[in-house]
N, C-alpha and C positions, 0 to 999 in steps of 0.2 A: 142148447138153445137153437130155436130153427128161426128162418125170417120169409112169410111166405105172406099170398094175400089174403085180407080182411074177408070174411063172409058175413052175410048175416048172421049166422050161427055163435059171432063172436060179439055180436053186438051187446050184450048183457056187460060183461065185461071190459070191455071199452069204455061203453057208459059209466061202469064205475068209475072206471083208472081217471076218465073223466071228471066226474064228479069230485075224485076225493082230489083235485090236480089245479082246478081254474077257480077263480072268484066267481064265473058268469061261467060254466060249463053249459055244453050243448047237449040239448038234449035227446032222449033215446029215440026218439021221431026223427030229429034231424038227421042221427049218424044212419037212420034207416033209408031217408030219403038219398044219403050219400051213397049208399049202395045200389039200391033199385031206380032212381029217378036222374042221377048226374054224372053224365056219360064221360065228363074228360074230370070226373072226382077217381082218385086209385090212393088205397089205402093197404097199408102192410102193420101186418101185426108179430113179434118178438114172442116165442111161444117155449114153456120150458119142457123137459120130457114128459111130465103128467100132464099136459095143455091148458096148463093157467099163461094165459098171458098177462107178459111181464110190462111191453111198453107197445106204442102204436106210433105212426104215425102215416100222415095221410099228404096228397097235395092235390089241387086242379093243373092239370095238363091241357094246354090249348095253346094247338099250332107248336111254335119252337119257347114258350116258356110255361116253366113248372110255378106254382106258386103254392108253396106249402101250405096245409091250412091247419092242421096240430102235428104236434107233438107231444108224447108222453109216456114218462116210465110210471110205475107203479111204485110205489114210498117206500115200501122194502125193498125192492130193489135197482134204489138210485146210487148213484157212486159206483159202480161196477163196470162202465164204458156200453150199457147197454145201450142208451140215446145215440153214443156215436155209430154205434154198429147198426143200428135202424135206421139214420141218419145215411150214414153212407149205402146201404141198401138203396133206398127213399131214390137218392140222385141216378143209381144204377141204373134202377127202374125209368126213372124219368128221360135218362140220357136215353135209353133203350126204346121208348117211345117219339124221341125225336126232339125231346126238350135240349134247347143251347143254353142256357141259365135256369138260375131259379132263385127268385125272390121270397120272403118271407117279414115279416114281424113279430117282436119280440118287445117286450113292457124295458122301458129304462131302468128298471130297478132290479132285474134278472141279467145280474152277471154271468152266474152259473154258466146259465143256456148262451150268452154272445159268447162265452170262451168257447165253446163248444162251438160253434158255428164259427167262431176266425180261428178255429183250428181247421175246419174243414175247407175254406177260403172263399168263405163270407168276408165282404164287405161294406160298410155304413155307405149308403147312397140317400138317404134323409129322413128328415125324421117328423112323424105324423106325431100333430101338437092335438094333447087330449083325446088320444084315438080308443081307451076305453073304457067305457061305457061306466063300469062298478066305481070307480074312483080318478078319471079324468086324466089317468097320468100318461106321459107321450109314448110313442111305440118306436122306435127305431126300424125303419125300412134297410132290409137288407138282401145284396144279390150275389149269385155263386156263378161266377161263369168259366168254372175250372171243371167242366164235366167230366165222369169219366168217359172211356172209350165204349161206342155201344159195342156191347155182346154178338158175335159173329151168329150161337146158335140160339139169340131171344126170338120166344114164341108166345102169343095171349091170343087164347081163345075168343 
């Protein structure tokens, strides 16, 4: 598996992992407008040898904080640490742009993904009452400010 950045070339796919992933998925416009139109949006995609991508995810970078905006692996292949390995890429990435923390949300009812995130050293700093939209249920706000060290030889074009 490789972990490099999103193109639009990948966006068909995304959309899926998308699709079959959220209650309320974003749509193929959006994740397009995230590539062409949103200048502090940086998204990395999880890719296997034959280049099905396996999971995604993305954040807004502005100024010194990162804010995640998805995350997701593909249903076959969940439980395999590939979330965390994208996951800690995702922060790599973000450190290496100059992000000092990184916040995100997450549905109160997705244990799964908070273990995964206070394993990473995420933290609960509050929690948005009714934050979406399909079914009203709250979001838990949460922030990382355990970044890693930036990369001596990061370069983006």
């Amino acid at each position: 598996m490789t972990i490099r950045r999103m193109t639009l070339a990948d966006v068909d796919q995304v959309h899926a992992i998308e699709l079959a992933t959220f209650p309320v998925p974003w749509s193929r416009q959006s994740l397009v407008d995230e590539m062409e139109r949103n200048v502090c949006a940086r998204y990395l995609v999880a890719v296997d040898d034959a280049g099905s991508i396996l999971a995604y995810a993305g954040a807004w970078i502005i100024f010194d904080e990162a804010h995640v905006t998805n995350v997701a692996v593909a249903q076959t292949h969940r439980g395999q640490g590939i979330g965390k390995q994208i996951m800690l890429a995702l922060m790599q990435y973000a450190a290496n742009l100059g992000a000092d923390y990184l916040t995100l949300e997450v549905r109160r009812s997705n244990t799964v993904a908070q273990a995964l995130y206070k394993k990473l050293g995420f933290m609960e700093l509050a929690v948005r009452k009714r934050y979406y939209e399909d079914n009203g249920e709250d979001a838990l706000l949460l922030v990382c400010d355990h970044m890693p060290p930036v990369e001596a030889d990061f370069s983006e074009a």
